[in-house]
N, C-alpha and C positions, 0 to 999 in steps of 0.2 A: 568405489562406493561414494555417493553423495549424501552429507547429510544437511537436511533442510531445514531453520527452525524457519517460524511461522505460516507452517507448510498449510495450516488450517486457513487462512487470512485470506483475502482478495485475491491478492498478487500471488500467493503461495501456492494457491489451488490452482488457476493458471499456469504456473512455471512447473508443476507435479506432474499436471498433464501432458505438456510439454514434451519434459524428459524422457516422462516414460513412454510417449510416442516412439523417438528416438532411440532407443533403447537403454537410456541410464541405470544402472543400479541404486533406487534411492530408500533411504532412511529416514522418515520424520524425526525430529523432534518434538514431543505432547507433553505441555505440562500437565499434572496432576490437576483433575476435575471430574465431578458427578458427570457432566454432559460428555455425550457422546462425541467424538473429534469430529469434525467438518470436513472429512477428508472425500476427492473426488470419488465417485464411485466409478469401480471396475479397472481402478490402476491398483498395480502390482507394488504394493512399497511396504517395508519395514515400519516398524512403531515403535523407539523408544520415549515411555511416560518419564520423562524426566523436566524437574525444574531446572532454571537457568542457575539458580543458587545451589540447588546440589553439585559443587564438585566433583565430588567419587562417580556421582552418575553418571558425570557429562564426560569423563573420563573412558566408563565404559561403555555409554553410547557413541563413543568417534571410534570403539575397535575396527578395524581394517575401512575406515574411510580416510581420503585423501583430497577431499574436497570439502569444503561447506558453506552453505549460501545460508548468512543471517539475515531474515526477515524479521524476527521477532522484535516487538515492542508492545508497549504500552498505550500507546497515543488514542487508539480508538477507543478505549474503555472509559476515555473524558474523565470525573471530575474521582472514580471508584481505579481509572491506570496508576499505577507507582513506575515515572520514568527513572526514578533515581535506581530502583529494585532492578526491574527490568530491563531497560534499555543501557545503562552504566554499568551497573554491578553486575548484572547479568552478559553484560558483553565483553567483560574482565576477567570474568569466571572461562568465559567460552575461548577465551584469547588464550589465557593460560592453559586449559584445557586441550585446546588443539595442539598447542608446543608441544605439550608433554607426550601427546600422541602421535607426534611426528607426519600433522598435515602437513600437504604440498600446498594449500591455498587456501584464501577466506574472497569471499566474493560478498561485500557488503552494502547494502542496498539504504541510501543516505536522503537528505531534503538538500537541492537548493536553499542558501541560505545557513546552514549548519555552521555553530560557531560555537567553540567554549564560553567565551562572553558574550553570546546573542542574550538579548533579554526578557526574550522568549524561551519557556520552558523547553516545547519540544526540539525547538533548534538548537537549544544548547546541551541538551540531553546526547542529539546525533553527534554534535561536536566533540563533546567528552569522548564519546563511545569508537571514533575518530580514531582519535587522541588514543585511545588502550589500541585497535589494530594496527597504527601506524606504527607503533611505540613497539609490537610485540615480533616476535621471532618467527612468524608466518608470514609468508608472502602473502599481497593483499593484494584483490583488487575496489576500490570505492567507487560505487554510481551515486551519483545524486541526481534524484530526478525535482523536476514542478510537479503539479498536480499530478496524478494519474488516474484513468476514467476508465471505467469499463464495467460489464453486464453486472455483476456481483459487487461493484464499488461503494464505500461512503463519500462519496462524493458526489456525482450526477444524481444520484437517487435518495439522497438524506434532501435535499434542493427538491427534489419532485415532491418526492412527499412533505414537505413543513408546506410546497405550492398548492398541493391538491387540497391540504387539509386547512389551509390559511381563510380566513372570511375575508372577502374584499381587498386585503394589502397586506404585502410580503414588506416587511423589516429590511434594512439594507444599511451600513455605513456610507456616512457623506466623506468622508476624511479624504485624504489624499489618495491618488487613483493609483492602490499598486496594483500591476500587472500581472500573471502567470502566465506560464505555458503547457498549457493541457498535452498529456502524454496519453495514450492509448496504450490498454496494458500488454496487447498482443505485442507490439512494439516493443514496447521494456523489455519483457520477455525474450522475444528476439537478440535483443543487444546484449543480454544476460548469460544468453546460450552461447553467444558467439565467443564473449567475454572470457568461456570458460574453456573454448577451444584456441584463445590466440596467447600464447606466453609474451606477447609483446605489451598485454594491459597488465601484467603484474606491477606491482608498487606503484600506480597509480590510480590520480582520483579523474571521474571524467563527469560532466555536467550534463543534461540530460535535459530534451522537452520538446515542446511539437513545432510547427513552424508557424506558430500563430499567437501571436499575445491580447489575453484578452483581461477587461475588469472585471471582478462581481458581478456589479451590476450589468456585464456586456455576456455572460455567461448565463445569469437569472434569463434573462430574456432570449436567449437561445432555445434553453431549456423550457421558457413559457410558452413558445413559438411550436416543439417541437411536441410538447403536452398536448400542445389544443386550450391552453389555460391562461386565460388573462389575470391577471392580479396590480394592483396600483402601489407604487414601489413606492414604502416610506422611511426618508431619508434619516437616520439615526446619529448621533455623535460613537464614535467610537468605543467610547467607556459607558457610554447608556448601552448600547448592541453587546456589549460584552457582559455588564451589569444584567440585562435583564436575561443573557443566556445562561449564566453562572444560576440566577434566581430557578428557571427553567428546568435547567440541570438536578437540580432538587427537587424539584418536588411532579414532574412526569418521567416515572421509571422509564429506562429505553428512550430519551430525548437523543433526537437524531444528531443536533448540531454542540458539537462542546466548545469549552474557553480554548483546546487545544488549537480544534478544527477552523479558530476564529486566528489563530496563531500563523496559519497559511496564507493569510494576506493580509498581514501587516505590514510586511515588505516585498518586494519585489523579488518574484522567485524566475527570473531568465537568465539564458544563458543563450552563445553565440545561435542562430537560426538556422547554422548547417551543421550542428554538431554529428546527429543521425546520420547524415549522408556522406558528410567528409569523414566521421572518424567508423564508420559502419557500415555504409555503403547501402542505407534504407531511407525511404522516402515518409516521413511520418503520414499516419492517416488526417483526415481533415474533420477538427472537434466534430462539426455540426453534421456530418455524413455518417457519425456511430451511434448515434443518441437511438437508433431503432428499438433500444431495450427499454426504454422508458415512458415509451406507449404503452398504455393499457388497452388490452383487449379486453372483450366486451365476458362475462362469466360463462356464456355458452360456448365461446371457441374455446376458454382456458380447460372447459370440460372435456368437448369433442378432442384437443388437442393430447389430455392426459388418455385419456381412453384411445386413442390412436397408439401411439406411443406404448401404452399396455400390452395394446395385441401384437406389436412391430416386435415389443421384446419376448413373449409367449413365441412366438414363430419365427425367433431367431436362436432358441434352447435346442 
C-alpha cells in the first residue's frame, strides 16, 4: 500500500493516476476541509482525512502501508500557507509517524535550491524538512526538481492568466538573470515511479530538470507566443515586483502569483543537463512543445467538447 500526501495537488493528481493505472494499491492522505477533495475521478484509492499535526491519525492512516510519497506543502496557498505547520512540523510528525509504523520508504518530492539557511522561506522550509527525513529511521528517497509545468499547474497558467488579463504590460524583474529548468510533470512522474521500483535510489538525493534553461522573461514570452498575446514587458526592481505582489496578495482574493512563487527565481534552480537520461534513462519533453493546454478555445467548442464527452460517457455505462 502507498500512501500519498498532497494526493489533491498538481503533481499529486497526476502521480494518482499514474499508480493506479499500474496497479498500486493507494491511500490518500486529506486534511480536514468543508471542500470537496480534488481527487482524479474514476481512480480507485483509499481516503484517510487526516492532518499532518495529528499524530495518532497519521499513525493510523500508514496501517499496512509500506511506502509513501510526501507531496504536501504549504507553498501554493501564498501569503494564507503556514510552511513552518505544514511543510516542517508536518513532515516530522509524518517522519516519526512512519518509524513507528515500520515503513520500508519515503519518497520526498524537494525544490532545487532547498537549504536550511536559504533565505528564502520556501526553500528553507524544504531544507528543514530535508533535514527530519535524512535525520529519521526510514529509508528515503529525495527528488528535487526546478520548475514543473503541466495541464493543471500554477505555473504556466497563473503566467497566462495575470497575461490574458494584464492591459498593455506584463510586470517582470530586471535583477540578475536567474535561470530554471522547466520539468514537465508526466516526466517527474515517470522518475517517481521508477524511483520506487529501483532500491538502488534509497538514501539518496537526486536533482531534477529539463534540458533547457530558461529566464522569466525568456519563458513570459514563450508563453505570450504560444497564447496569441502580446504584452510590453515592464522591467521592475526586485523588491518593487515583490512589494507590489505582497500588496496584490491582500487585497485580490485568489491572486494567482505569491511572495512564495517570486521565491522560485531568485536563484538559480539547475542542475546537470543529463540528469533524466544518465540517471533514468528519459529524454525530457521540450518546454515550448507542451504548452498545448494553455490555448483557449473559443466557448462553442468548450461546449460541443463537454457535450461530446457527455454522451462518450452515457454509452460507455
Amino acid at each position: 500500500m502507498i500512501l500519498i500526501t498532497g494526493a489533491t495537488g498538481f503533481i499529486g493528481r497526476t502521480l494518482v493516476r499514474q499508480l493506479s493505472s499500474i496497479g498500486y494499491p493507494l491511500r490518500t492522505l486529506i486534511r480536514p476541509s468543508p471542500r470537496t477533495p480534488r481527487l482524479p475521478k474514476g481512480v480507485p484509492v483509499e481516503v484517510a482525512v487526516v492532518s499532518l499535526a495529528d499524530v495518532r491519525g497519521l499513525r493510523a492512516a500508514l496501517r499496512d502501508v509500506d511506502t509513501v510519497i510526501h507531496l504536501a506543502s504549504a507553498e501554493n496557498q501564498g501569503s494564507r500557507g503556514d510552511l513552518l505547520k505544514a511543510d516542517i512540523q508536518g513532515t516530522e510528525n509524518l517522519v516519526g509517524a512512519a518509524s513507528d509504523a515500520g515503513v520500508d520508504r519515503i519518497l520526498y518530492l524537494s525544490h532545487i535550491g532547498a537549504a536550511p539557511s536559504s533565505a528564502y522561506p520556501a526553500f528553507r522550509a524544504k531544507g528543514i524538512a530535508e533535514e527530519h527525513i535524512r535525520n529519521g529511521k526510514v529509508p528515503y528517497t529525495v527528488l528535487r526538481t526546478s520548475m514543473v509545468y503541466g495541464a493543471e499547474d500554477h505555473f504556466t497558467n497563473n503566467l497566462a492568466r495575470i497575461i490574458r488579463t494584464s492591459i498593455g504590460v506584463f510586470p517582470i524583474t530586471n535583477g540578475r538573470r536567474t535561470v530554471v529548468q522547466p520539468l514537465w510533470v508526466e516526466d517527474l512522474v515517470t522518475c517517481m515511479i521508477w524511483s520506487l521500483e529501483n532500491n538502488d535510489t534509497l538514501n539518496k538525493v537526486y536533482e531534477l530538470g529539463g534540458t533547457e534553461f530558461f529566464t522569466l522573461q525568456q519563458i513570459v514570452e514563450i508563453i505570450m507566443d504560444v497564447t496569441h498575446r502580446r504584452r510590453l514587458l515592464l522591467p521592475l526592481s526586485p523588491l518593487t515586483l515583490r512589494g507590489l505582489t505582497v500588496f496584490l496578495e491582500g487585497v485580490i482574493p485568489n491572486f494567482p502569483i505569491s511572495s512564495f512563487w517570486l521565491d522560485y527565481f531568485a536563484v538559480n534552480r539547475t542542475c546537470a543537463i543529463d540528469s533524466l537520461p544518465r540517471i533514468f534513462g528519459l529524454m525530457p519533453a521540450r518546454f515550448a512543445y507542451r504548452l498545448d493546454y494553455l490555448i483557449r478555445r473559443p466557448w462553442y467548442q468548450q461546449a460541443w467538447s463537454m457535450v461530446t464527452e457527455r454522451i462518450s460517457s452515457l454509452r460507455s455505462r
